[in-house]
C-alpha positions as CSV (number, residue, x, y, z in Angstrom):
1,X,9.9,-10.5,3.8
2,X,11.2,-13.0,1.0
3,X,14.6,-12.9,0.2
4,X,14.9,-10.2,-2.5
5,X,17.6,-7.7,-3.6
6,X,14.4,-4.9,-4.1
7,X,12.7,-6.0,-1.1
8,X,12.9,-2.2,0.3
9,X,11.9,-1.0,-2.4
10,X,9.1,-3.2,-2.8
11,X,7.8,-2.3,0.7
12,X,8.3,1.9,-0.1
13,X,5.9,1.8,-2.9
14,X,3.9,-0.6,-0.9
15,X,4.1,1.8,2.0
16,X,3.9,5.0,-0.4
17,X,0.7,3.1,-1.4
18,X,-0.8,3.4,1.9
19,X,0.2,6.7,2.2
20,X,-1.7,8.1,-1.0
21,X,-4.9,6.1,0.1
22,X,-4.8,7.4,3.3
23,X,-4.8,11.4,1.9
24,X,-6.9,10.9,-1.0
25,X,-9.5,9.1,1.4
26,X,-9.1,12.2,3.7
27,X,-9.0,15.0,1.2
28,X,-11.9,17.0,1.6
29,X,-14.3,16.0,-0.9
30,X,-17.8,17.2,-2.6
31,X,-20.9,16.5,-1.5
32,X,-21.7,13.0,-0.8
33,X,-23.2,11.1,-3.5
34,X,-25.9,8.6,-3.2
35,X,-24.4,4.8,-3.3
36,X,-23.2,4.5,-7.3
37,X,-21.7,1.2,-8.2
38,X,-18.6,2.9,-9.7
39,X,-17.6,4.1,-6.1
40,X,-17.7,0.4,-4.7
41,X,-15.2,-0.7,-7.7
42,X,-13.3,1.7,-7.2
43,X,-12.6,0.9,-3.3
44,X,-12.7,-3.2,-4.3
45,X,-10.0,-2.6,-6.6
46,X,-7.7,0.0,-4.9
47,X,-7.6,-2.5,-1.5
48,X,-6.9,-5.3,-4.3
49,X,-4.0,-3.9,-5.7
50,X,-3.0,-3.0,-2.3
51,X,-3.5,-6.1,-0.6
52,X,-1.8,-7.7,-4.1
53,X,1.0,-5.6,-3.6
54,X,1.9,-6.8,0.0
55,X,1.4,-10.1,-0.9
56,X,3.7,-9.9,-3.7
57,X,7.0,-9.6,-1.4
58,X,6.0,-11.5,1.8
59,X,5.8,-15.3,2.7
60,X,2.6,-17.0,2.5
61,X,2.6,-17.5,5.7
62,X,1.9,-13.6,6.2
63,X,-0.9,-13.6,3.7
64,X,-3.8,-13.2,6.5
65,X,-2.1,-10.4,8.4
66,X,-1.5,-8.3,5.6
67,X,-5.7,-9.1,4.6
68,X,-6.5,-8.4,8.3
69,X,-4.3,-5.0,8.2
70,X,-5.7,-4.1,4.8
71,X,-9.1,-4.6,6.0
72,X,-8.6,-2.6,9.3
73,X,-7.3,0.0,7.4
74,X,-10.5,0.7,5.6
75,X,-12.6,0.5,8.5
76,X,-10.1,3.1,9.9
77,X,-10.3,5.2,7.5
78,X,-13.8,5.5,6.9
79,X,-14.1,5.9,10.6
80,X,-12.0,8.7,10.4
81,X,-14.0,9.9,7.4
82,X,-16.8,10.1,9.9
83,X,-14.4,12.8,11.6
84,X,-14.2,15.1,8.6
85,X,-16.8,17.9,7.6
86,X,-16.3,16.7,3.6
87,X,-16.8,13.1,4.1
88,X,-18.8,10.6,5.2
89,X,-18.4,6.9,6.6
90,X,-20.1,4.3,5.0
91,X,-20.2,0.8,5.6
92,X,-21.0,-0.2,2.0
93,X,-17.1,1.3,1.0
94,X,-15.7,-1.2,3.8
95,X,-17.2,-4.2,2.8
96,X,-16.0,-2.8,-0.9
97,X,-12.6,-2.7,0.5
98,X,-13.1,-5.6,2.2
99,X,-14.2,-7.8,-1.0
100,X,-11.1,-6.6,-2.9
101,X,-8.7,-7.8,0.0
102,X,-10.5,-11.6,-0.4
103,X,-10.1,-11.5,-4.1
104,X,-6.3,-10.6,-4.0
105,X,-6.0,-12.8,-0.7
106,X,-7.9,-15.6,-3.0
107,X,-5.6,-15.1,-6.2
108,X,-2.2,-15.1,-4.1
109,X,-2.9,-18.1,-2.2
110,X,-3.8,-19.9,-5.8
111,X,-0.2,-18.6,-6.5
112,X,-0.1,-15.1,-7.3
113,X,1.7,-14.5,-4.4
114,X,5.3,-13.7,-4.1
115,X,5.4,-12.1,-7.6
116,X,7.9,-9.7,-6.8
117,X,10.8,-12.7,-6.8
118,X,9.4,-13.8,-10.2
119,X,9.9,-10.1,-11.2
120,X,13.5,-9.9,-9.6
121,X,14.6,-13.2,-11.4
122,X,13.4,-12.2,-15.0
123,X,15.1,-9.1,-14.5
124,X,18.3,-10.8,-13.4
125,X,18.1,-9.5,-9.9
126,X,17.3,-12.9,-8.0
127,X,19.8,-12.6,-4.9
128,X,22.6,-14.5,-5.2
């Protein structure tokens, strides 16, 4: 983890995060829908800000472990979706997930990454 004063904090809402995802993925749902383009956003963007959010308190150098757990993660849940009598796997909301890890993996490398010190120092909390 970078240096930070919040850094445990950072991680809990990361962490919190995972949390949610895992129980609202697992909730029992409706009836499945036919593939709707609104459902594949909605995975991109949730493993974005996800994969975003880890990125924002850990070294570079991390960057491809937290894609690879962020994109294991998916494919476990939506095996474990496979498990449930509400819900169903599909390997279109993987590779959903899976595109919104690239993006935010893409955008952190380019320097995104490690916004949570930039947050810390314009709040005056940079560790001393």
């Amino acid at each position: 983890m970078l240096p930070l004063r919040l850094g445990r904090f950072w991680a809990a809402v990361g962490w919190a995060g995972v949390l949610a995802g895992l129980v609202l993925s697992l909730w029992p749902g409706g009836v499945p829908l036919p593939v709707q383009v609104w459902d594949k956003i909605q995975h991109a963007t949730g493993y974005f800000l996800l994969a975003s959010w880890f990125t924002g308190f850990y070294p570079r150098r991390r960057y491809l472990l937290i894609g690879t757990a962020c994109v294991l993660l998916g494919v476990c849940i939506e095996g474990l979706q496979a498990l449930t009598p509400t819900r169903t796997a599909e390997l279109a909301d993987a590779c959903a997930n899976a595109v919104g890890v690239a993006l935010a993996l893409a955008l952190a490398y380019a320097g995104l990454g490690g916004w949570a010190a930039r947050v810390e120092r314009l709040l005056g909390l940079a560790p001393r």
